[in-house]
C-alpha positions in Angstrom: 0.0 0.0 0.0 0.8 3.4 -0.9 2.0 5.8 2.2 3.8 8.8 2.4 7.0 7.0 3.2 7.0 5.1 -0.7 4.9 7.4 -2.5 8.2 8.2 -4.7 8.9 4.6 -5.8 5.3 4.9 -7.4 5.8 7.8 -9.0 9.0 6.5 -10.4 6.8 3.4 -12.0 4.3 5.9 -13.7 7.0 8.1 -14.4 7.6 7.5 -18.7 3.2 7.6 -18.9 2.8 10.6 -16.3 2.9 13.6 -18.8 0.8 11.4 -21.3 -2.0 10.9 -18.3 -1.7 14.7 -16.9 -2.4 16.2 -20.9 -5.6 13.7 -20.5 -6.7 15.8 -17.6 -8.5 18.9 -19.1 -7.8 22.2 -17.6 -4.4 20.7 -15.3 -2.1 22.5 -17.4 -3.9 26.0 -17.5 -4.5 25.5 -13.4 -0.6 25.2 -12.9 -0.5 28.5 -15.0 -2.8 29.7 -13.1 -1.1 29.0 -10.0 2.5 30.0 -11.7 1.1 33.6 -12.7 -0.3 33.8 -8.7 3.2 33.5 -7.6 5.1 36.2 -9.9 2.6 38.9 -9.5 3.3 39.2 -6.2 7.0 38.5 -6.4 9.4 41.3 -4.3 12.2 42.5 -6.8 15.2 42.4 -5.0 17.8 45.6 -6.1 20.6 45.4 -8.4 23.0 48.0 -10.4 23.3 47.8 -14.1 20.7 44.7 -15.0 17.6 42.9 -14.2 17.5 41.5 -10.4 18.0 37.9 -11.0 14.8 36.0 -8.7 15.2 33.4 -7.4 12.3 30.3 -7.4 12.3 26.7 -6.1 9.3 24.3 -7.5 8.8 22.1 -4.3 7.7 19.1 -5.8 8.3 20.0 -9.1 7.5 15.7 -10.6 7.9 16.0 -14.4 8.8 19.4 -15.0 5.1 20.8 -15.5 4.9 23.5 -12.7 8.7 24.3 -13.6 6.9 25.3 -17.4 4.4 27.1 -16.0 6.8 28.7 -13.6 9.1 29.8 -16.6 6.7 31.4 -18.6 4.8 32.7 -16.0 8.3 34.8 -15.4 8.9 35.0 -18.9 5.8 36.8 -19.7 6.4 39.3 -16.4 9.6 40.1 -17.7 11.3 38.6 -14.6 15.5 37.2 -14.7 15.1 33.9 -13.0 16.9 31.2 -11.4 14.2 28.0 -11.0 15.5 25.2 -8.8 12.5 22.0 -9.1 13.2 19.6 -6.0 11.6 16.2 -6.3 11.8 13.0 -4.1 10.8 10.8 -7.5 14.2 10.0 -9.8 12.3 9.0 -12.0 9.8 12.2 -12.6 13.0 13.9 -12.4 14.5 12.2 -15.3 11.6 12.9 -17.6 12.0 17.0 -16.4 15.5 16.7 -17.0 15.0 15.3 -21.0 12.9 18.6 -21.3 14.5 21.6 -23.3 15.0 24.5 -20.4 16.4 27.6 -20.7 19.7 28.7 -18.4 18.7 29.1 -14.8 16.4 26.1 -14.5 18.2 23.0 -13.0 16.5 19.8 -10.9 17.9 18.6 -7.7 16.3 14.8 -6.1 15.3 15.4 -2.4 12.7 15.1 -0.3 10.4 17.9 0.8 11.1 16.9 4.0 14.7 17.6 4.3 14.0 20.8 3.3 15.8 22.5 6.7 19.1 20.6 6.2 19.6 20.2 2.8 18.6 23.5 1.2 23.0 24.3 0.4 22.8 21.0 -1.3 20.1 21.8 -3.6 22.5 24.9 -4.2 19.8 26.8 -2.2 22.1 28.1 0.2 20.8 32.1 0.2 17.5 33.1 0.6 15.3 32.6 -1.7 12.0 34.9 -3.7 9.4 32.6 -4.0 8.4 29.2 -4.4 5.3 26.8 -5.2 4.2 23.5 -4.7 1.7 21.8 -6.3 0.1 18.8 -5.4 2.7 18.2 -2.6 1.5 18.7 0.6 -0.6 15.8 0.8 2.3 13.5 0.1 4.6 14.5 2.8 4.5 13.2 6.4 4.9 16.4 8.2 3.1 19.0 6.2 4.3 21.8 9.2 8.0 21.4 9.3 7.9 21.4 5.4 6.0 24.6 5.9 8.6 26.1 8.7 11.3 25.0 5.9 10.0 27.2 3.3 9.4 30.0 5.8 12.8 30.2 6.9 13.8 29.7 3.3 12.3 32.7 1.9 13.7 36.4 2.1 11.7 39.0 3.5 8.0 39.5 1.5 8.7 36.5 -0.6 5.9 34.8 -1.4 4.6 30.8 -1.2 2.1 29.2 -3.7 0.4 26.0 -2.9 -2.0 24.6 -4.8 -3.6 21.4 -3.7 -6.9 19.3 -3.8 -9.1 19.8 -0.5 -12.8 18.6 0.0 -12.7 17.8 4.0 -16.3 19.1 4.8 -17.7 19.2 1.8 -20.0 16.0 1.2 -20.6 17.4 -2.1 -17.0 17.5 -3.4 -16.1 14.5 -2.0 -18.6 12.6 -4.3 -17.5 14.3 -7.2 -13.8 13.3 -6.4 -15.1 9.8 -5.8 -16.7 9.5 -9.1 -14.3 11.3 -11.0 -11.4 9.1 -9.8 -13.2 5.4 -10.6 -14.9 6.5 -13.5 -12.0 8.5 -15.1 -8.5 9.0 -13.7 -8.0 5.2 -11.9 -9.0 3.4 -15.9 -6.9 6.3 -17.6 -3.7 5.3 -15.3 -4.8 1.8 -16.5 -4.7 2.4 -19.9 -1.7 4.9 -19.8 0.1 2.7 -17.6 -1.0 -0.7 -17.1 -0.7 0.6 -13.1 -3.4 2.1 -10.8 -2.0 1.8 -7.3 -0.6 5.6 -7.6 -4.0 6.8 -8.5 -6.0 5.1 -6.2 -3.3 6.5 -3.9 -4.1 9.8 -5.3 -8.5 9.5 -4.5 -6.8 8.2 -0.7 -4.9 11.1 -0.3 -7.4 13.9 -1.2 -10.1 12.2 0.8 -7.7 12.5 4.1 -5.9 15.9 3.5 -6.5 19.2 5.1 -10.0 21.0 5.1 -9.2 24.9 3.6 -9.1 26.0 7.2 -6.8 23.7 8.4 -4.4 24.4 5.9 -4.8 28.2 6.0 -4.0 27.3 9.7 -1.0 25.7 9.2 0.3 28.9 7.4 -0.3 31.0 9.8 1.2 28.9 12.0 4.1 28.8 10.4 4.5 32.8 10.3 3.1 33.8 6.7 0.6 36.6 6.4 -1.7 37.4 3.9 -2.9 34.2 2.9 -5.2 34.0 0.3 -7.4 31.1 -1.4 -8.8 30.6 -5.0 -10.4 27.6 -6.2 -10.7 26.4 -9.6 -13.5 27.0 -11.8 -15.6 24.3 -13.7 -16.1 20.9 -11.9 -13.3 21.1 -9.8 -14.7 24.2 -8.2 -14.6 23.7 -4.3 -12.3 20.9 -5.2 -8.9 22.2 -6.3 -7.6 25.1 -4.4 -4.3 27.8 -4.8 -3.3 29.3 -1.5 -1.0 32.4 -1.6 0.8 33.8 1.0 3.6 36.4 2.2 7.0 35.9 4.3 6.4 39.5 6.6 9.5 41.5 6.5 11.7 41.8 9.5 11.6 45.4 9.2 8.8 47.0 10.5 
């Protein structure tokens, strides 16, 4: 059975079909976009003399490269000089990203989300850093607050954190759509895509135990961010799929 603790090895297995089965999933790629643009608009531009401040991102669970895209152009198209670093506990999603044509500045590290507080130098993450997201993360790590306090003492002063993540605790609505959706379409697509379901049926697990909206909005306030904010997605997965933003507070007051 899928927990927390092996949920990389089945990503690796699903890795060579994942980006087939996510292009099946109307809407996933314009949601990431979504998600990306969230981040950069609220981005702080640090100062420099004679160019472009460079920012500098990290995809937290960055799987196949598909948030690193949408994190790319979403800079791209705000004018913004990046450096993206995508951290992923699956070597196998991580060797489809890597076969991806990037621009300079992108680069993939393997890790753990976990091991965020000790291993940031060698994910070359040694400074501070402007922003970061994670999608579809935070329900696969085992403790969802120190990965938080990770990111918080990551970040430089007014940077800014983008999660996006499924969430239908309370909602007896929702959680029948998710239900049906998952048996009736994503579990016999990961079949067909695949010949594996375990990951997906992992997947219909996980959403049905994470983190109501509250709880997670909590957990961020917990963890010293401030103005968090929630959208969810439009379309059937309204109520369903939400992007929570929030803001490192400066130390100045």
């Amino acid at each position: 059975m899928i927990t927390t603790e092996n949920v990389a090895t089945a990503f690796d297995e699903v890795a060579p079909s994942y980006d087939l089965m996510v292009a099946l999933n109307p809407g996933y790629h314009a949601h990431l976009r979504a998600a990306a643009d969230a981040l950069v608009e609220v981005l702080p531009r640090p100062k420099a003399a004679g160019s472009a401040p460079l920012v500098r991102l990290l995809d937290l669970g960055c799987g196949s490269g598909a948030s690193t895209r949408a994190v790319q152009q979403a800079a791209q198209a705000a004018d913004v000089r990046f450096a993206i670093v995508g951290v992923d506990a699956s070597a196998g999603m991580l060797e489809q990203a890597g076969a991806k044509q990037w621009p300079a500045g992108v680069r993939f590290e393997v890790g753990q989300a976990e091991e965020i507080a000790w291993s940031r130098e060698s994910w070359g993450l040694g400074n501070s850093i402007h922003g970061a997201i994670a999608a579809y993360l935070f329900r696969n790590v085992a403790d969802r607050d120190a990965v938080l306090a990770g990111l918080y003492e990551l970040l430089a002063d007014n940077g800014a954190l983008v999660v996006q993540e499924y969430s239908i605790a309370g909602s007896h609505a929702a959680r029948l759509i998710w239900t049906a959706v998952c048996w009736l379409v994503v579990i016999p697509l990961g079949w067909l895509t695949s010949r594996r379901t375990r990951l997906y049926r992992y997947l219909w697990r996980s959403v049905r135990s994470f983190d109501s909206v509250q709880t997670f909005v909590d957990r961020l306030y917990r963890a010293g961010f401030v103005d968090v904010e929630v959208r969810t997605a439009p379309g059937w997965q309204r109520g369903i799929l939400h992007t929570f933003r929030a803001r490192k507070p400066s130390s100045v007051s």
